[in-house]
C-alpha positions in Angstrom: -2.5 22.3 19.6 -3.7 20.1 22.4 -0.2 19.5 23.8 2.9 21.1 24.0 5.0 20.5 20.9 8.8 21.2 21.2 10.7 22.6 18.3 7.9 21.6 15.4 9.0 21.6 11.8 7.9 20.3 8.6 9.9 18.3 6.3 9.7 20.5 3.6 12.4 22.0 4.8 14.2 19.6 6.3 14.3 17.2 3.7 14.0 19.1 0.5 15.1 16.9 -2.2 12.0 14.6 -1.3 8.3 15.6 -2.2 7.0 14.9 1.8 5.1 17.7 3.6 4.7 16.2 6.6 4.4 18.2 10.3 6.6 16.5 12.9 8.3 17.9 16.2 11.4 17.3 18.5 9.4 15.9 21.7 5.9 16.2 22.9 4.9 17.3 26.5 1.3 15.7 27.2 -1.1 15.3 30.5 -3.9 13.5 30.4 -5.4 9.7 29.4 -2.7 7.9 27.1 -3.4 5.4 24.2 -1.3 3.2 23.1 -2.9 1.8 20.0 -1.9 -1.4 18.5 0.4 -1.3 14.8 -2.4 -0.4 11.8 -2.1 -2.4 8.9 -3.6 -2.5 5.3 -6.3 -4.6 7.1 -10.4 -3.9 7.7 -10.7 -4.0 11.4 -14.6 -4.7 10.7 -13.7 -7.8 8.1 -10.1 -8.8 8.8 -9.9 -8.7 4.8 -6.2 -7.3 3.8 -6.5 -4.1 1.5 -4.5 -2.8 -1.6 -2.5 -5.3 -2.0 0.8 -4.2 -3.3 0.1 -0.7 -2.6 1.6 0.7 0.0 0.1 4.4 0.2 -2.9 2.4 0.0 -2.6 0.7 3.0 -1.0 3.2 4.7 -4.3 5.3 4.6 -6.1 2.1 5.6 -4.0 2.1 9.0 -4.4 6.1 9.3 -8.1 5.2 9.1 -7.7 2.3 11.3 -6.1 4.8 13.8 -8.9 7.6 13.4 -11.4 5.1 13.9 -9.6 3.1 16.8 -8.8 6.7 19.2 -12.7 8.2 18.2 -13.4 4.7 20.0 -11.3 5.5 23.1 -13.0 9.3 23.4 -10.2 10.8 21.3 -9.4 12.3 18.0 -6.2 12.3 15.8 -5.2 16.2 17.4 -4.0 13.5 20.7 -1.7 11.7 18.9 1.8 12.1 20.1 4.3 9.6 18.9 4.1 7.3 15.8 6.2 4.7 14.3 5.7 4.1 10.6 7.6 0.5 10.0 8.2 0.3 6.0 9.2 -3.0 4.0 11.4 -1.4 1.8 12.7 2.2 2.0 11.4 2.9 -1.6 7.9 3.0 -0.2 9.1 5.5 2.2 7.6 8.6 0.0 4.0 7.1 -0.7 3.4 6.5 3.1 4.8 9.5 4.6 2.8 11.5 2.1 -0.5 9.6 3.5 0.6 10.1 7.0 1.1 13.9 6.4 -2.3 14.3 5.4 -3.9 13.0 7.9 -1.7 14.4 10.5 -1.4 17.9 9.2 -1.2 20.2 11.8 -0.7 17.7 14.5 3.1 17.4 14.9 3.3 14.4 16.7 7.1 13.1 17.5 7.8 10.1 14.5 10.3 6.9 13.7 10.5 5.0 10.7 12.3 2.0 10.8 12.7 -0.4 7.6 12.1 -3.7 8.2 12.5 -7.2 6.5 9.1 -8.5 7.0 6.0 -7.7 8.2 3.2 -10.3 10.2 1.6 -11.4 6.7 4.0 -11.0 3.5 1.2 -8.8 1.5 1.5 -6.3 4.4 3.8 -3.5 3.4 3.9 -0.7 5.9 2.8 -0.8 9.8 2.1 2.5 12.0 1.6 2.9 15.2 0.4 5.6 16.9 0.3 6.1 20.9 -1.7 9.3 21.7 -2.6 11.0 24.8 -6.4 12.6 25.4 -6.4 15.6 27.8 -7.7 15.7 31.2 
């Protein structure tokens, strides 16, 4: 791991009544060039065009891609991410996302919130994460 990652778990264990696999940790100690990158949507950076529509896990791996791409663009990679916040339109979408997010994050353990919100920018948009990494010196 690129940073120091205090008390890491997975919520496997933590939460084992729900199907997430996801590697978190208590706090993160970085040094080095932070990121801050701006909420992902379910949007094409490249076309503006909003993606799967009603699908939530859908454009929750939209943002993950749109946050893979965005911190290869600032000399980094997802291994420097350190904090996200995953903002959901309804907590019954909670499972589909965190289940994306875990994949792409696996074996990253950044520190993570999700909040539920009422409403997103644009009504079609049904989960927001953002991500604010830090690339070593």
């Amino acid at each position: 791991m690129k940073h120091t990652r205090i008390r890491p778990f997975n919520t496997k264990v933590t939460y084992p009544e729900q199907k997430l696999d996801n590697d978190l940790c208590q706090a993160v100690v970085a040094r080095g060039r932070t990121v801050f990158l701006r909420g992902q949507i379910g949007q094409n950076l490249d076309t503006s065009e909003s993606v799967c529509i009603g699908d939530a896990g859908g454009q929750a791996e939209q943002a993950m891609a749109n946050i893979a791409m965005l911190l290869e663009e600032a000399g980094g990679e997802l291994q420097d991410i350190c904090k996200i916040t995953i903002y959901l339109t309804d907590p019954r979408y909670r499972e589909a996302v965190y289940l994306v997010v875990g994949r792409w994050l696996k074996g990253v353990f950044p520190v993570s919130t999700g909040i539920v919100v009422s409403v997103l920018a644009r009504p079609e948009w049904l989960v927001e994460i953002d991500a604010t990494a830090v690339i070593p010196d």
